[in-house]
N, C-alpha and C positions, 0 to 999 in steps of 0.2 A: 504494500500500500504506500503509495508516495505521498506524502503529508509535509508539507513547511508549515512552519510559526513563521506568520507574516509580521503581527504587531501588536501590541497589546491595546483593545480600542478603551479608551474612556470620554464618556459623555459628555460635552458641557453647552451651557449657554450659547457659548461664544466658542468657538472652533481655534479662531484666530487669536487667542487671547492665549491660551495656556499651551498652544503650540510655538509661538514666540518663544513663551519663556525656555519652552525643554530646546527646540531650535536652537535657543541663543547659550544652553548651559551644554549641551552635547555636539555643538559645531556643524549640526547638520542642517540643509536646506528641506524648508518646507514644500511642500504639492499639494495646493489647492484642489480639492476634488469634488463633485457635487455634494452639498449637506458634509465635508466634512476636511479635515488635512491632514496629511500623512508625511511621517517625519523617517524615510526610507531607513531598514538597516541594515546588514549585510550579512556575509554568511556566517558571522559572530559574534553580530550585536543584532537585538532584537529591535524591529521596528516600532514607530509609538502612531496611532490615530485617534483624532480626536473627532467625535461625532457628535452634531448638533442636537440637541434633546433639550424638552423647553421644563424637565426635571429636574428642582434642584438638589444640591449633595446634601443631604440630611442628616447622616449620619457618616462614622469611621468608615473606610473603604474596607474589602475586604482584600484587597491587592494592593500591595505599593511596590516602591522601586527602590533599590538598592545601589548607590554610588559610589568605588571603590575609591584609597586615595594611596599617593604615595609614601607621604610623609605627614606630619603636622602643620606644617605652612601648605602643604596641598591640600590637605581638610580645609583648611578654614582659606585658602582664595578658592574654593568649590564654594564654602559656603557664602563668602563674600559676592562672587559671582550672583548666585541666587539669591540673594537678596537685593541687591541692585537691579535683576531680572523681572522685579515684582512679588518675588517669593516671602516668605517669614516663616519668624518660628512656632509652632505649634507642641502642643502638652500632649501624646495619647499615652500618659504612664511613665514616662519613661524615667529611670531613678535618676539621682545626680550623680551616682558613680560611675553611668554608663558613657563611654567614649566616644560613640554615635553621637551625632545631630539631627534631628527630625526637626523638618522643614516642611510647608505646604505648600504647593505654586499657586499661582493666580486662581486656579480653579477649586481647591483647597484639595486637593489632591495630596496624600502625604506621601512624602520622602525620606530616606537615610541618607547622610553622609556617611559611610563607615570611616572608624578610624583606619589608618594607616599598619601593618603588621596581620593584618587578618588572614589566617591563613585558608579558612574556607574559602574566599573568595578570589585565592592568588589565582593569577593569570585569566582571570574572567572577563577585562577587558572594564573599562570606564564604569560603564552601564551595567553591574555584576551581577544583578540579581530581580526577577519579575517575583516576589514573596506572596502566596494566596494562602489564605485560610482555606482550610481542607483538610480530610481525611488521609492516610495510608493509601487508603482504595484509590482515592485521586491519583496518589505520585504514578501506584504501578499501572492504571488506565492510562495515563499520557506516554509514559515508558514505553507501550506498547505501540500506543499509535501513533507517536515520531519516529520510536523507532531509535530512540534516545537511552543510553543507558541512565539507571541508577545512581548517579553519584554521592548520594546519601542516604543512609534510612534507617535511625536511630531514634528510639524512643517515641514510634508514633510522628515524627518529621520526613520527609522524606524530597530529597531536590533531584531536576533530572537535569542533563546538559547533553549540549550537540555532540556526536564523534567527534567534528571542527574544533572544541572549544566555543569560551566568549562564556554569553550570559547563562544565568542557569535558573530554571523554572524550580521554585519550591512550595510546598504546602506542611501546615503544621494548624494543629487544635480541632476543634469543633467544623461540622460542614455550617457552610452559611445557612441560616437561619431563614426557614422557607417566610416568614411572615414580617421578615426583615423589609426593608422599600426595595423598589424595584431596584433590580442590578446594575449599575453607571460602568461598568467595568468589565470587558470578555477576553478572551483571547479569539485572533483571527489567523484561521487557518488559508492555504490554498493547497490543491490539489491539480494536476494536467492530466489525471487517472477519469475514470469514469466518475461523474459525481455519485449516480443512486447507486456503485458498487462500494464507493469509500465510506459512504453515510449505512449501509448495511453493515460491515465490517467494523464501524463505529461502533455500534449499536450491540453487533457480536459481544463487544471489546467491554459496554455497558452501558454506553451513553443512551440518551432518549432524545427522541424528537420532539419537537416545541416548536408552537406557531413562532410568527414573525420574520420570517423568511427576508430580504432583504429584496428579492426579484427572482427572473430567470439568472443558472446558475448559480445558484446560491441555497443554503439548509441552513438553519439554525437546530443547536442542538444542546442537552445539557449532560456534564459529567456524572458519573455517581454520584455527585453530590448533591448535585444540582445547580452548579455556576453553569453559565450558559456561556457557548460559545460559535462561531460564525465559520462555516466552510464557505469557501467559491472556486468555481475552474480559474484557474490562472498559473 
């Protein structure tokens, strides 16, 4: 089954607005697309899209992002950067012995700066980590259908990463909360395979189908857990 992680879509008002910011903190050019803009990635860093939804962020995300540093003067002009970007600081918990920076962008979308020395996240590349709330069951369903090994899965956590390297997809705690607000946040997939053959073999794998289809070309679908997420031919 050929499967890419295109990009991690999240919702906002304004498309243009928290695509700037990540454009201007990750060096990448944006791409205007109908209802939405896409901040390309490559074949080891994950791409980011942002889609117009007139829903606002109500609560903690159940996904954020992960931004690797090299040093200490690197954490903090990462976070100097985003700040100056629109960004600021935000509270979810986090203690004051922790070394990390949690940040929010324009969209309130939250962020890590990790400290410097981390060694889960060596060699993962800028942009080091797409973090979901999830199950076990989640890690080894995406395992399967990228086609991505395991590269964690201790205590109920479990991250998976490309053969390439770069970013690495993790899930840890509780599945999100079916009566939680609606989800601002997917992973999107593409395939050049047949589509009703890779959305069957989905399905094998665990996932379910769910309305909301995006058009021709295109399935919406949700994990064992029930995050949802976006296939299309491409």
């Amino acid at each position: 089954m050929e499967l890419r992680l295109v990009a991690v879509q999240l919702d906002a008002l304004d498309p243009a607005v928290p695509a700037a910011f990540w454009a201007g903190l990750l060096g990448r050019a944006a791409v205007v697309e109908p209802g939405s803009v896409l901040l390309p990635g490559d074949a080891t860093q994950v791409g980011l899209r942002f889609v117009r939804s007139a829903a606002p962020k109500v609560a903690q995300n159940p996904v954020h992002l992960h931004l690797t540093s090299t040093t200490l003067a690197d954490q903090q002009a990462t976070v100097d950067r985003a700040l100056a970007l629109g960004g600021r600081h935000v509270d979810v918990g986090q203690r004051p012995e922790e070394t990390h920076v949690v940040l929010g962008d324009p969209g309130g979308n939250e962020l890590c700066v990790i400290e410097p020395g981390n060694t889960y996240l060596a060699g993962t590349g800028f942009l080091g980590e797409v973090t979901c709330r999830g199950t076990r069951a989640v890690g080894l369903f995406w395992s399967a259908a990228l086609g991505w090994p395991l590269v964690w899965d201790r205590d109920e956590e479990t991250a998976v990463q490309s053969p390439d390297g770069g970013t690495k997809v993790s899930w840890g705690g509780e599945p999100v909360d079916p009566d939680a607000p609606p989800q601002r946040q997917r992973l999107e997939l593409a395939t050049t395979d047949d589509l009703a053959g890779v959305v069957d073999r989905l399905v094998a794998l665990g996932a379910t189908r769910v309305g909301g289809d995006a058009g021709p070309g295109t399935a919406t679908l949700a994990d064992p857990d029930g995050q949802v997420f976006r296939l299309h031919r491409g």
